[in-house]
N, C-alpha and C positions, 0 to 999 in steps of 0.2 A: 493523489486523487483529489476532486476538487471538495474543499469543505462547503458543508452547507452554512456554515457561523458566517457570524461577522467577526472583522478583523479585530485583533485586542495585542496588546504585544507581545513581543515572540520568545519573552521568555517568561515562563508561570513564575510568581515572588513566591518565596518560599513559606508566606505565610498561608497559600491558596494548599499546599501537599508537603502532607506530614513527613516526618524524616528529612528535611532538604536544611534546616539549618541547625546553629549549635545549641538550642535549646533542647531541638529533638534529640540529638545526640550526646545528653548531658547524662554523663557517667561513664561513658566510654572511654577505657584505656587506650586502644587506638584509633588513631583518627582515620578517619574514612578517605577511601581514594578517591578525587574526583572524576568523574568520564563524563562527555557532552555526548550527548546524541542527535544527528540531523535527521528533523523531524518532517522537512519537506513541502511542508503546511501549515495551514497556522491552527491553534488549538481547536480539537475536534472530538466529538464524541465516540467518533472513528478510532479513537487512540486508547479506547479504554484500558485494556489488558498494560496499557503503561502507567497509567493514574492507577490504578488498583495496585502494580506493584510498589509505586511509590507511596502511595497512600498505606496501604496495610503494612509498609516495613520491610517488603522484602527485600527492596534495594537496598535498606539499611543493614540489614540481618547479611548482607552478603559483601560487609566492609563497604559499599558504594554510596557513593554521594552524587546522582544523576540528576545533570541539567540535561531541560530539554532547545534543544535551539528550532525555533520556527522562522528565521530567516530563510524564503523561499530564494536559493540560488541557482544559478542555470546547471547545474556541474555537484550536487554533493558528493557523489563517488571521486572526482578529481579531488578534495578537500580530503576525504578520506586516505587516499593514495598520497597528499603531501602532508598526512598528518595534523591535518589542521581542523580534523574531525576524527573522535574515534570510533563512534560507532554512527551507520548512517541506517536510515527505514527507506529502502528502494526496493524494488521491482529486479527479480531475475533476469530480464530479458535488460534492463539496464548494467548489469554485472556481466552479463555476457555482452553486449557493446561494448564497456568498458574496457575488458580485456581484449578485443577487436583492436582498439584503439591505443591501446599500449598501458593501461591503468593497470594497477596489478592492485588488486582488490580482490575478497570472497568472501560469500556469503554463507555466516553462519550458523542460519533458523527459518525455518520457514514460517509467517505468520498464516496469509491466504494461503492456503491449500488447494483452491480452488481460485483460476484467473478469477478475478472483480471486474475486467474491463464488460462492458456492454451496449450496443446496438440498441437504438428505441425509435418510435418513432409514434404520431398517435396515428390509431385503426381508422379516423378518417382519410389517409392519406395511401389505404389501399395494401399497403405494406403485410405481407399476410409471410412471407419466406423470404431467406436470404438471395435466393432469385430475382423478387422483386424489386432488387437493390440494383438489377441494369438501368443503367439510365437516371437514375437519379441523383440528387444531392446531399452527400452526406457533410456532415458537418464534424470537425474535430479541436479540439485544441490550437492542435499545431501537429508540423508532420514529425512526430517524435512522440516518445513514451506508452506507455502501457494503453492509451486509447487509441494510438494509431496503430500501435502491433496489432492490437483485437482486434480492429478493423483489415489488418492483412489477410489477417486469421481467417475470417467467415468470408472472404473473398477468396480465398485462397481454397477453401470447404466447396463453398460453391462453383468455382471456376471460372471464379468473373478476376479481369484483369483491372491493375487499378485504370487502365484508360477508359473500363466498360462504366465507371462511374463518373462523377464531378464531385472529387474531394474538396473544402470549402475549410481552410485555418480561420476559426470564427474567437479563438480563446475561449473562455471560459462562459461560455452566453449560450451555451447547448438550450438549457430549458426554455426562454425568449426564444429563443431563434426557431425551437421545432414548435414551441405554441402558438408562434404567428406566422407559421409557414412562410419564414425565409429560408428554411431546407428542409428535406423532405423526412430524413432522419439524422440522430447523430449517437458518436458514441462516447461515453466514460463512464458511469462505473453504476454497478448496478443497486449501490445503498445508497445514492446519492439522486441522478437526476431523473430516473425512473419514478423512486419515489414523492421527488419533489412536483412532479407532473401531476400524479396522482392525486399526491394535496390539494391541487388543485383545481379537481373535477375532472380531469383531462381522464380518457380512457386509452391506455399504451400497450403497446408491442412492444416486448421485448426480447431481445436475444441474447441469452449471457454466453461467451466467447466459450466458455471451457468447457459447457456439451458438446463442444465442434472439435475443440483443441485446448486442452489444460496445460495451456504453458506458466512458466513460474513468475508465482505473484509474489505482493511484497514480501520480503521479510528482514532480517539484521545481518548489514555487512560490514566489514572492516579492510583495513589497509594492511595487506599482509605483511610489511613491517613492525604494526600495532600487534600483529597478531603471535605474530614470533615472537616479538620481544615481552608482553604480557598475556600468556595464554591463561593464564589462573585469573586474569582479571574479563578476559573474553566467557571463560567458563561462566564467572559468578554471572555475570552481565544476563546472558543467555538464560540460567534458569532461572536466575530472580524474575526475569521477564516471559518467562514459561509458566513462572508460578502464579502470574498476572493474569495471562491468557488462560490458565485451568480455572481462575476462581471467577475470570468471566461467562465464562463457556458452563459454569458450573450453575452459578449465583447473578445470571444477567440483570435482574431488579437491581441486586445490590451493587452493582457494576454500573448500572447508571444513575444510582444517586449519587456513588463515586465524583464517577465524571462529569455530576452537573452540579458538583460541589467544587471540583476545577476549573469548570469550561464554563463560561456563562452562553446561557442556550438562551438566545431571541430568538429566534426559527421555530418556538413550538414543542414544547414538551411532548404532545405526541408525535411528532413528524418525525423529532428525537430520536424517539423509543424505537420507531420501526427503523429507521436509521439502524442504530446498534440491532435489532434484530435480525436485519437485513445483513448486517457484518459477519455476525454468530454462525449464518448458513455458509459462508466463503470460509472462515475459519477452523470450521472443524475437520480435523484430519482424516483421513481417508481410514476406512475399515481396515483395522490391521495395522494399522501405522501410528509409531509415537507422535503425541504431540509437538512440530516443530518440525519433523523429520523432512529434507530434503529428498526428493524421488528421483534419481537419471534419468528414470525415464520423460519426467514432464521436460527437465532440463536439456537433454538431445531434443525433441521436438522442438524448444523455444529457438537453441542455436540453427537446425536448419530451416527454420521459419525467417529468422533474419537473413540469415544468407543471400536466402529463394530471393527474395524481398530486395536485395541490396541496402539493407539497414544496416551490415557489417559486410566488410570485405571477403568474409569468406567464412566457414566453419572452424571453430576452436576447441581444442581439448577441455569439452567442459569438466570432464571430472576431477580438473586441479583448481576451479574455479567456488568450488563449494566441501563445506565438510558436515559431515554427522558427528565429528569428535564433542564437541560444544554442547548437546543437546543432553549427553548422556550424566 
């Protein structure tokens, strides 16, 4: 998703989060194993449930010694699949591509329970339903990943074809681009450029994708290799970073003094706040469901969403693409 920070480099020193070097770990008879995680972006207050497990210890409490890698690459799941990451933060709908494509990767946690991707546009521009959207110009990234699937999605809801619009790969310039109506709407993610408009005075529409269709958002995946051959180090991985995501979900003040004790926030302590507020509503797990828990059902929808779409050559047995073992 796109951060609202500014760029700083892609790997946190280990003096910014507790437990990461051999000071913190001074007394310990075994030494801790190391795992990198592809982070996908670069530090963000977006990431909290991970600063909190490294910060309060429970990476450490679980043998682990977690770098974070913010090297944005075209392919983390590919890196995953050759090993060259162990654990990566993607998007379902990119695991189910993946394995489309021959990657043999699964995902083992669900962080968004709720898709993130979202539709905006400001109410001057008449935009009132996803009807409204014949005919005009939407604005995305690029034609790939979790903003252009939502974008299939609510096209897809209303029965518009992508020729009945003018998609528009503008990169990461969503909020410029719909402020100064060089398109008419655009989409990614609903804690990000909705509320950055916002801040702004701008008065917005928005549409988040997963009252239409809740396909699967981000969460933690690995290289089924990694995962066979180290399932007790997938396991710890998974609930130390579960136990992140409860003392957020639990303790959000203190979750983001956390993270703006790792992440240097120029964009606005308050802008911040609703930031991780705005994350809090996507991650909480649905009534009835553990925390993390992957659902078939959202994951069958995601797969014949890309098919429909032609994002993946055809439908795939997703239920060998994901597991619930990890979580418990």
């Amino acid at each position: 998703m796109k951060p609202l920070l500014c760029i700083i480099p892609f790997v946190l020193g280990c003096g910014l989060l507790a437990g990461c070097g051999t000071a913190a770990n001074a007394g310990k008879t075994q030494p801790l194993t190391a795992v990198t995680v592809g982070m996908g972006y670069i530090p963000n207050v977006q990431f909290a449930p991970f600063y909190v497990a490294q910060t309060k210890g429970y990476y450490r409490r679980a043998g682990l010694n977690v770098r974070f890698n913010y090297a944005i690459e075209p392919d983390l799941l590919t890196l995953a699949n050759e090993g060259k990451l162990d654990f990566v933060n993607a998007g379902g709908d990119e695991v189910v591509a993946a394995d489309a494509h021959g990657l043999h990767v699964r995902y083992v946690m669900t962080e968004y329970s709720r898709f993130p991707s979202a539709l905006f546009a400001l109410r001057s521009s008449g935009i009132r339903t996803i009807n409204d959207l014949k005919g005009r110009t939407i604005g995305v990234p690029g034609t790939y990943g979790a903003s252009y699937v939502g974008l299939l999605a609510l096209l897809h809801h209303a029965g518009l074809s992508r020729s009945s619009v003018s998609i528009e790969s503008i990169n990461y310039t969503q909020v410029p681009a719909v402020a100064n109506h060089k398109v008419d709407a655009a989409e990614g993610y609903a804690m990000n450029e909705p509320i950055e408009l916002r801040a702004e005075g701008k008065q917005v529409t928005e549409f988040d994708v997963w009252r239409w269709a809740n396909l699967a958002g981000a969460g933690i995946s690995a290289g089924d290799r990694f995962i066979s051959a180290h399932p007790s180090i997938v396991r710890a991985f998974v609930r130390a970073t579960l136990q992140g995501l409860a003392y957020t979900l639990a303790h959000p003040r203190a979750a983001f003094t956390i993270s703006a004790r790792a992440v240097p926030i120029t964009s606005g302590q308050t802008v911040q706040w609703h930031v991780l507020q705005r994350a809090i509503d996507f991650w909480r797990p649905e009534t009835g469901k553990p925390l993390g828990y992957v659902d078939p059902a959202v994951w069958s929808l995601t797969d014949r969403l890309l098919a429909r779409y032609g994002e993946t050559p055809h439908t795939v047995p997703v239920s060998s693409l994901y597991s619930n073992a990890y979580i418990r």
